[in-house]
N, CA, C and O atoms as a printed pandas DataFrame, in Angstrom:
     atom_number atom_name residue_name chain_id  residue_number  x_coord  y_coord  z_coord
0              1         N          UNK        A               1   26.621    4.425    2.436
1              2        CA          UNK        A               1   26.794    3.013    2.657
2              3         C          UNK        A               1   27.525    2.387    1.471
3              4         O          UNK        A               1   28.179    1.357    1.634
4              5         N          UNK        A               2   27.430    2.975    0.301
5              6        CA          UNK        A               2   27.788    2.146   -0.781
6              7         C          UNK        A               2   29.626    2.685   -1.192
7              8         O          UNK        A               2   30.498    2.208   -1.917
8              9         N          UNK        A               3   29.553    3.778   -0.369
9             10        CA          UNK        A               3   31.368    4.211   -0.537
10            11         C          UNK        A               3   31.856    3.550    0.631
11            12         O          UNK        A               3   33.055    3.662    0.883
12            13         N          UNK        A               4   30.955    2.730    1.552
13            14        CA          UNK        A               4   31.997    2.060    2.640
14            15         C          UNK        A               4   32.375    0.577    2.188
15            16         O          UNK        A               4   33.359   -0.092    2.505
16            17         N          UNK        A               5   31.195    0.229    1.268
17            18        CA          UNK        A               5   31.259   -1.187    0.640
18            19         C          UNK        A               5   32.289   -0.903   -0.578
19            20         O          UNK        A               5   33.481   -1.176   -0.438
20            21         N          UNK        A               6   31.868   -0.439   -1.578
21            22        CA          UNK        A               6   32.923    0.008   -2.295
22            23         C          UNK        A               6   34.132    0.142   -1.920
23            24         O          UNK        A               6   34.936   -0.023   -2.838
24            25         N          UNK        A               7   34.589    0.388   -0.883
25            26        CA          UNK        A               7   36.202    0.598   -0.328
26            27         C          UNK        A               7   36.569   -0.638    0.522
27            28         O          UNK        A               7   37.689   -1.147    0.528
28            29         N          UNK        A               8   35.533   -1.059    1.221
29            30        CA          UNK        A               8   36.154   -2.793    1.573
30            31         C          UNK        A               8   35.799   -2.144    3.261
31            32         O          UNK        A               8   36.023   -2.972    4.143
32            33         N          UNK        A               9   35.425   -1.148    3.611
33            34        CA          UNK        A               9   36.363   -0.365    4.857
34            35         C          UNK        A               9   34.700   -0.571    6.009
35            36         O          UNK        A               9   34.514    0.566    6.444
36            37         N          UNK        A              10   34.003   -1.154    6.360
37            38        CA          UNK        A              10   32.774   -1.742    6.704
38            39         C          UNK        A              10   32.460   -3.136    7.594
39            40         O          UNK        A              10   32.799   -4.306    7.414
40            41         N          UNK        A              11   31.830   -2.620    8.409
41            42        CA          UNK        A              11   31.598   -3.998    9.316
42            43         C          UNK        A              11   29.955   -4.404    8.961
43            44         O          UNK        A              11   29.145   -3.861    8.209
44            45         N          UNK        A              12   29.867   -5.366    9.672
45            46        CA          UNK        A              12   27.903   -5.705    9.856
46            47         C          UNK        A              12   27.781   -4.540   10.931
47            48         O          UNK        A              12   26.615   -4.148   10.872
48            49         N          UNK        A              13   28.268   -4.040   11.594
49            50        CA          UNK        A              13   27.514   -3.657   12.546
50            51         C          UNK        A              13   27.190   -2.061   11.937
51            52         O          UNK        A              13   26.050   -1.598   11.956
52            53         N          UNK        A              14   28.412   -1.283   11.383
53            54        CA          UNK        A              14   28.006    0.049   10.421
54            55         C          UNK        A              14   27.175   -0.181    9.868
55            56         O          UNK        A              14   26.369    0.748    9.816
56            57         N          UNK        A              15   26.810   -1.344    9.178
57            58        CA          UNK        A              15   25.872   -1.548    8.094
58            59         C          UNK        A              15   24.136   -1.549    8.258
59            60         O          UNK        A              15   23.218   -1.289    7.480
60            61         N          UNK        A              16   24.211   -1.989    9.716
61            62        CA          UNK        A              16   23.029   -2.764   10.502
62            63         C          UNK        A              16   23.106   -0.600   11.110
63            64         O          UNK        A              16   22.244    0.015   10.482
64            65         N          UNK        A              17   23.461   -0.195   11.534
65            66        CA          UNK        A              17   23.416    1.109   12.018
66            67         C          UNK        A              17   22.675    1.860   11.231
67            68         O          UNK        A              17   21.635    2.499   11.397
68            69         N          UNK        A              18   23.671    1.602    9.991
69            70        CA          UNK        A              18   22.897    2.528    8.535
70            71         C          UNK        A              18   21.426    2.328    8.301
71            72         O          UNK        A              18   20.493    3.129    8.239
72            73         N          UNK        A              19   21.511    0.796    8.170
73            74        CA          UNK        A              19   20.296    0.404    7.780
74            75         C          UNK        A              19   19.296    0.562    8.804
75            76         O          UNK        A              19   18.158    0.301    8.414
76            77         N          UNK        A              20   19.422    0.967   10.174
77            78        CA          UNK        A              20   17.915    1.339   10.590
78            79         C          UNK        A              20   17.922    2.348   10.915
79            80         O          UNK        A              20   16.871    2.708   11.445
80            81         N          UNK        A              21   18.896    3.253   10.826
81            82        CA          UNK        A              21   18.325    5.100   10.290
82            83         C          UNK        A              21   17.896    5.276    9.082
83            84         O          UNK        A              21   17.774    6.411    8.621
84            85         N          UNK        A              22   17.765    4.786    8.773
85            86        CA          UNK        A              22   17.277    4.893    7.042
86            87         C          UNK        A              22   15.990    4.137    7.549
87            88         O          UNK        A              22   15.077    4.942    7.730
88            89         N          UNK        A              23   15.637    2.835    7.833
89            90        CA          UNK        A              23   14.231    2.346    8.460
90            91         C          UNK        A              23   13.160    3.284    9.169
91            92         O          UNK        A              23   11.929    3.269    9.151
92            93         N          UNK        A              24   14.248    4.250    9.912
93            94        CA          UNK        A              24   13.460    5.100   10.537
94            95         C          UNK        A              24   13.205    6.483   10.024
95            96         O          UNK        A              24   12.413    7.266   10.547
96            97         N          UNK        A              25   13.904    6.719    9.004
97            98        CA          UNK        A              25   13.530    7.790    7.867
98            99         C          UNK        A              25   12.458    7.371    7.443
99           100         O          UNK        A              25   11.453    8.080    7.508
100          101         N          UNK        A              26   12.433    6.145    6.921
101          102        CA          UNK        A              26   11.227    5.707    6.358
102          103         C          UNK        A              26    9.776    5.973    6.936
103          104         O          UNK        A              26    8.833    6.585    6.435
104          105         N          UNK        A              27    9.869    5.462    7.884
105          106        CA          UNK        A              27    8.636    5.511    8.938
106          107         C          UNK        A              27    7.843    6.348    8.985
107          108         O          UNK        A              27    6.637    6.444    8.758
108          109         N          UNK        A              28    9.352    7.557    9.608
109          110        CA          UNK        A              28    8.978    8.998    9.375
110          111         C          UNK        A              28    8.195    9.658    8.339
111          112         O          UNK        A              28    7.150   10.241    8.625
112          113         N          UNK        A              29    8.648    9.597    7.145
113          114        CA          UNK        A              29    8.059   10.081    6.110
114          115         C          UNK        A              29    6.650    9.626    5.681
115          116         O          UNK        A              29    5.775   10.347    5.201
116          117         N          UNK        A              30    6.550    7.719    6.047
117          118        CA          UNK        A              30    5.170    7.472    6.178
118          119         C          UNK        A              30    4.177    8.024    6.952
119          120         O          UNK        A              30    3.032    8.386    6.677
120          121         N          UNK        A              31    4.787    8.026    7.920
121          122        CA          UNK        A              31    3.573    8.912    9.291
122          123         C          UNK        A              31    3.176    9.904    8.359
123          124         O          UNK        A              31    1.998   10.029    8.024
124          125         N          UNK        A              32    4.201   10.705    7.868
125          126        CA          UNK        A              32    4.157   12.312    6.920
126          127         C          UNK        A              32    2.980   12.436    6.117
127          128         O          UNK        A              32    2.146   13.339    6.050
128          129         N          UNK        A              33    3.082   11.386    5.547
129          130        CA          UNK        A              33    2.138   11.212    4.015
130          131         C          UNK        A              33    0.914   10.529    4.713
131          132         O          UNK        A              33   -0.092   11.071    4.255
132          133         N          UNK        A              34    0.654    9.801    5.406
133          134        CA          UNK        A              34   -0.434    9.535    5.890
134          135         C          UNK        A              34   -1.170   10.588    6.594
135          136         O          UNK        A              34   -2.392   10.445    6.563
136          137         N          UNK        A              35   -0.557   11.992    7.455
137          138        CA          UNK        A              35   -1.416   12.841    7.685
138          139         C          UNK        A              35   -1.672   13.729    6.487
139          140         O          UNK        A              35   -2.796   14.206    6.327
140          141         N          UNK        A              36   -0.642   13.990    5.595
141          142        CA          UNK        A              36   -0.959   14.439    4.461
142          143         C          UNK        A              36   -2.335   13.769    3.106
143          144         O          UNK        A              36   -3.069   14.371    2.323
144          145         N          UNK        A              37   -2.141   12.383    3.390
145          146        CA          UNK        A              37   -3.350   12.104    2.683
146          147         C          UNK        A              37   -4.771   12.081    3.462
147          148         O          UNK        A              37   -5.844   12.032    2.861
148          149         N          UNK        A              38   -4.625   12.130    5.131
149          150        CA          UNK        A              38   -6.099   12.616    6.008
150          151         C          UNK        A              38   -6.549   13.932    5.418
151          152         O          UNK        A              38   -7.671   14.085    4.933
152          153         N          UNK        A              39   -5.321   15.187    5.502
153          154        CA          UNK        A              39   -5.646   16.619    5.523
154          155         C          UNK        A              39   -6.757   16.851    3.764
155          156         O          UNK        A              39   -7.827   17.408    3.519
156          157         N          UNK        A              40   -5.547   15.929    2.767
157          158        CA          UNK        A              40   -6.382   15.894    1.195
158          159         C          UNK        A              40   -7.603   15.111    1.447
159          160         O          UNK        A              40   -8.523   15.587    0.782
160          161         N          UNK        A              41   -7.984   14.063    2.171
161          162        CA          UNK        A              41   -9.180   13.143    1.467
162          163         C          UNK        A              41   -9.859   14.598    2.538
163          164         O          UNK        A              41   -9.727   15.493    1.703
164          165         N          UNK        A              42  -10.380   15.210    3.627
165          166        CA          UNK        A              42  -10.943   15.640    4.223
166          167         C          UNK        A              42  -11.185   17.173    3.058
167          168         O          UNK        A              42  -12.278   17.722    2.912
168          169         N          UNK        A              43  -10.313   17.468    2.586
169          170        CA          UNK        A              43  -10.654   18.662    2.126
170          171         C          UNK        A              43  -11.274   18.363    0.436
171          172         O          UNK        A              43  -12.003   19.248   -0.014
172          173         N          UNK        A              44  -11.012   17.265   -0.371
173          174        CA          UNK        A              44  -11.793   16.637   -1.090
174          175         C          UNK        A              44  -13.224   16.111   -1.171
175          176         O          UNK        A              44  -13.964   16.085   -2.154
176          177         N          UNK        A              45  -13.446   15.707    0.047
177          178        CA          UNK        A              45  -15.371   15.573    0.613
178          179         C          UNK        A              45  -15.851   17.029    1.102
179          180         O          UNK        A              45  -17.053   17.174    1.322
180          181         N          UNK        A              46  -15.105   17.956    1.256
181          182        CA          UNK        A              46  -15.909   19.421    1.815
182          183         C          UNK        A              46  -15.893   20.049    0.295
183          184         O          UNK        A              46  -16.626   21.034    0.212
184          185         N          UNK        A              47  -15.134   19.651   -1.082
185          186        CA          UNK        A              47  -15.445   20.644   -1.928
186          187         C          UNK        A              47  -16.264   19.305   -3.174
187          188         O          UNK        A              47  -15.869   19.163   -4.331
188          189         N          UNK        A              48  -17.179   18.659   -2.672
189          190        CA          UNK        A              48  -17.778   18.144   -3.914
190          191         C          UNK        A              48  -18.516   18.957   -4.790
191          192         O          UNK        A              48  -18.552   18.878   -6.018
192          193         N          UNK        A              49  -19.072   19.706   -4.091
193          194        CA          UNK        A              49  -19.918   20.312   -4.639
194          195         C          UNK        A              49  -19.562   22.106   -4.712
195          196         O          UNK        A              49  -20.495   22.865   -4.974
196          197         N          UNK        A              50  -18.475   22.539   -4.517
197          198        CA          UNK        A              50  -18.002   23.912   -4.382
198          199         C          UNK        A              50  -17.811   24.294   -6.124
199          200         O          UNK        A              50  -17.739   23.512   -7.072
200          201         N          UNK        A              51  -17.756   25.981   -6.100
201          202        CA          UNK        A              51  -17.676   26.589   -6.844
202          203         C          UNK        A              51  -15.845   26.845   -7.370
203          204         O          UNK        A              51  -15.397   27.801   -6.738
204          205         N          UNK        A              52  -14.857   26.272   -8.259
205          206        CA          UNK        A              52  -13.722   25.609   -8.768
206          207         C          UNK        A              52  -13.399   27.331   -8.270
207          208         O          UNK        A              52  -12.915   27.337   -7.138
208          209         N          UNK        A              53  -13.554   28.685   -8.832
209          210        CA          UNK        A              53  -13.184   29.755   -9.092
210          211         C          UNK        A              53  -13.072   29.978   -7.344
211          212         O          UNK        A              53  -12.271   30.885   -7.115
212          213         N          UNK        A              54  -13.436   29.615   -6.557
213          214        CA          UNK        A              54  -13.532   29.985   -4.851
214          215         C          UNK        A              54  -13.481   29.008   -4.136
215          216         O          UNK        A              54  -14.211   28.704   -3.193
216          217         N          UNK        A              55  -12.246   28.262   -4.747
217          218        CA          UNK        A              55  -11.940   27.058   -3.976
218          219         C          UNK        A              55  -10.799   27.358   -3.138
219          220         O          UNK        A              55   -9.967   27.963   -3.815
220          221         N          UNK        A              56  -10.471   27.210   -2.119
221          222        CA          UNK        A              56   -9.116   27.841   -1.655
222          223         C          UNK        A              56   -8.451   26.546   -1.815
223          224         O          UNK        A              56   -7.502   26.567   -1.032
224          225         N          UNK        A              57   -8.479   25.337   -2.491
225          226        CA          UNK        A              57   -7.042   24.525   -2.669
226          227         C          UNK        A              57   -6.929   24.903   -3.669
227          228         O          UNK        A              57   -5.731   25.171   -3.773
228          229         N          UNK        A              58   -7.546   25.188   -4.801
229          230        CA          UNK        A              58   -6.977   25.942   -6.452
230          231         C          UNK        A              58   -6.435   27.589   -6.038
231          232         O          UNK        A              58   -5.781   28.317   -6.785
232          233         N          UNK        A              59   -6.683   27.764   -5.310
233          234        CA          UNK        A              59   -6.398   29.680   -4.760
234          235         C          UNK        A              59   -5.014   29.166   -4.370
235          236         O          UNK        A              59   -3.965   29.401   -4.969
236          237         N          UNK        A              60   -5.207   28.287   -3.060
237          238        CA          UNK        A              60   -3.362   27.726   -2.461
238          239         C          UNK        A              60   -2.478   27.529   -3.795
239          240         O          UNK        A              60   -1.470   28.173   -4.085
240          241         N          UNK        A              61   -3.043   26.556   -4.497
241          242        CA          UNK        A              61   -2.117   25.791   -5.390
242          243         C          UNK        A              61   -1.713   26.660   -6.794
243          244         O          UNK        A              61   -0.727   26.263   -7.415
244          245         N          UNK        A              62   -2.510   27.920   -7.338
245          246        CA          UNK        A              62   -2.478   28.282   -8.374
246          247         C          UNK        A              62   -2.457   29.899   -8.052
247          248         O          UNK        A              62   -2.581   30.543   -9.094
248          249         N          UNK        A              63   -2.380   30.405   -7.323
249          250        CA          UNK        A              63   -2.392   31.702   -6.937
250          251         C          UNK        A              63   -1.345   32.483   -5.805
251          252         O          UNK        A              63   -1.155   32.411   -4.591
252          253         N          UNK        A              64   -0.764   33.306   -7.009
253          254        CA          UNK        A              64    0.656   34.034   -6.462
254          255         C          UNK        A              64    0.160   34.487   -4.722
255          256         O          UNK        A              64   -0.940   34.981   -4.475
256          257         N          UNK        A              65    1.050   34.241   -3.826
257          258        CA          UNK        A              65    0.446   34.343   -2.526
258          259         C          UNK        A              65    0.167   35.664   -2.385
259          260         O          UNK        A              65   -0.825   35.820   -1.673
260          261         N          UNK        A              66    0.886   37.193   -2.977
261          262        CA          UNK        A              66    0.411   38.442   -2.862
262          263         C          UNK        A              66   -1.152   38.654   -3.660
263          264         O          UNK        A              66   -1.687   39.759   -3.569
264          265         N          UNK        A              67   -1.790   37.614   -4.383
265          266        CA          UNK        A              67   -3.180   37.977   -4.983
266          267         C          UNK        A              67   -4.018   37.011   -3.946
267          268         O          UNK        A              67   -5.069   36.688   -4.501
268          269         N          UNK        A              68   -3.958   36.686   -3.197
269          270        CA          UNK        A              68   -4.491   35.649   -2.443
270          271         C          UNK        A              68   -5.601   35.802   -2.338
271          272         O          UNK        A              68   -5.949   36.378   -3.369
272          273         N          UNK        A              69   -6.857   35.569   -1.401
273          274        CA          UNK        A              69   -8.043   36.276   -0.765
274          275         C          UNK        A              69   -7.526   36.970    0.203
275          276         O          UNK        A              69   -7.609   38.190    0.342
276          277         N          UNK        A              70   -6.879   36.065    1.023
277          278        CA          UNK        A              70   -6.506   36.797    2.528
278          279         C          UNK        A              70   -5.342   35.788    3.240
279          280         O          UNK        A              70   -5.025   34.625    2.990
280          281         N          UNK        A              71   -4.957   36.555    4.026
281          282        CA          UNK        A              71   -3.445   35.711    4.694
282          283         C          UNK        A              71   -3.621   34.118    5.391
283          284         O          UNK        A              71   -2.697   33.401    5.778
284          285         N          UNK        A              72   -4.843   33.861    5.417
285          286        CA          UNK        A              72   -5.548   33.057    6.763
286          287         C          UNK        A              72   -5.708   31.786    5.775
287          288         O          UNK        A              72   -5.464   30.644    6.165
288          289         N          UNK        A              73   -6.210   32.133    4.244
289          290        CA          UNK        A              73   -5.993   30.930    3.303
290          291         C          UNK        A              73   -5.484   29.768    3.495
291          292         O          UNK        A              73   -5.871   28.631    3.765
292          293         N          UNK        A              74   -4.371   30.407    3.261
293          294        CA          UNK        A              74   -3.228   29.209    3.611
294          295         C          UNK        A              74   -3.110   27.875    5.027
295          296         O          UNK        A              74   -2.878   26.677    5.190
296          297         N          UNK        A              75   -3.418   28.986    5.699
297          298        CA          UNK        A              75   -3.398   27.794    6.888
298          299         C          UNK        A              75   -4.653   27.001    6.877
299          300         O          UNK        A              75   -4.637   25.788    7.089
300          301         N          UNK        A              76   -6.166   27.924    6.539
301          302        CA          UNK        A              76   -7.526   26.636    6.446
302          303         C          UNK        A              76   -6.767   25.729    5.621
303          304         O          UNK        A              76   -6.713   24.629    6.170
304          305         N          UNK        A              77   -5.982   25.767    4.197
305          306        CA          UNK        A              77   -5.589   24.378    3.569
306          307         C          UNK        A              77   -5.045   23.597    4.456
307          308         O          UNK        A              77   -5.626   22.632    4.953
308          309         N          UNK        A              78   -3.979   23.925    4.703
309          310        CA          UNK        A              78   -3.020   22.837    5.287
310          311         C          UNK        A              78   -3.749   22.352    6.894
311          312         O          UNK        A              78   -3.427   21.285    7.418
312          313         N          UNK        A              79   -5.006   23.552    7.702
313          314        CA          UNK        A              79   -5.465   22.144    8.612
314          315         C          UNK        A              79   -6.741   21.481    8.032
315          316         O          UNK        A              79   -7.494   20.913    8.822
316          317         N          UNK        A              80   -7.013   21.507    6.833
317          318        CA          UNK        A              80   -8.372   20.960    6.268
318          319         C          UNK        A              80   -9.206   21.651    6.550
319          320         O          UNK        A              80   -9.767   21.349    5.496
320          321         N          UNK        A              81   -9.973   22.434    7.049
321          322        CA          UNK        A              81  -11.080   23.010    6.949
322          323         C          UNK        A              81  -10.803   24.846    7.601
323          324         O          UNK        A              81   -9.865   25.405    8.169
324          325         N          UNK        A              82  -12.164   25.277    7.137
325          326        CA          UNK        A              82  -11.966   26.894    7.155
326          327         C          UNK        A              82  -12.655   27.273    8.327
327          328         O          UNK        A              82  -12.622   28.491    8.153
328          329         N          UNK        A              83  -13.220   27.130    9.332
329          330        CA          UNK        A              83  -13.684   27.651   11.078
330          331         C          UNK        A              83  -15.157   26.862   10.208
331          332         O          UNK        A              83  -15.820   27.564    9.445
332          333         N          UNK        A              84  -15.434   25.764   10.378
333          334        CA          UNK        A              84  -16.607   25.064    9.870
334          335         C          UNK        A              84  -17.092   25.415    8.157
335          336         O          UNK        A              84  -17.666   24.615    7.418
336          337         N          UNK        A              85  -16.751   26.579    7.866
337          338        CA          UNK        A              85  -16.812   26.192    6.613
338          339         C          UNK        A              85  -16.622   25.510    5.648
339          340         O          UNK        A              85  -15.470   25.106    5.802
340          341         N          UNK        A              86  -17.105   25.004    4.496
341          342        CA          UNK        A              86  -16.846   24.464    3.695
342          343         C          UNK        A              86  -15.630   24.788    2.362
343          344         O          UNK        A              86  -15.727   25.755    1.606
344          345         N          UNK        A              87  -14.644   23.872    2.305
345          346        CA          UNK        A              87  -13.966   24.542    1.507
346          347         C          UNK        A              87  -13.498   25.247    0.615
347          348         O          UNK        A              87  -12.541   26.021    0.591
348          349         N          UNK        A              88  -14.747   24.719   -0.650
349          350        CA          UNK        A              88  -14.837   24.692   -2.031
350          351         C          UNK        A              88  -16.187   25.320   -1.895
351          352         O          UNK        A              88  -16.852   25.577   -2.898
């Protein structure tokens, strides 16, 4: 947008185009982060009380994926919980 203004070469209506794909990037990315902060606050109340060394978000976040526990890790993080278990 700013090399079409910069060059003179721009209507309202390119501009008004630009500007609500970019509105709707926005959006997008909010929706994003809002399920992303459900998946964290949910997996934050299952490890209040967990053991730090057998936590699988410190295992996800700090542990080369070939030392893992097991392949399945990964996905309990990212849907919040482990088949009713507790996380931490």
């Amino acid at each position: 947008m700013l090399g079409m203004v910069d060059g003179g070469n721009y209507s309202c209506a390119d501009i008004e185009t630009i500007t609500r794909a970019h509105i709707k990037d926005v959006r997008r990315k909010i929706a994003d982060l809002r399920k992303i902060k459900k998946v964290l606050e949910n997996m934050a109340r299952q490890c209040a009380t967990g053991v730090v060394p057998e936590c699988p978000i410190v295992e996800e976040m700090f542990t080369p994926k070939s030392k893992r526990r097991s392949s399945d890790s990964s996905t309990e993080v990212r849907s919040g919980h482990a088949m009713g278990e507790e996380l931490c």
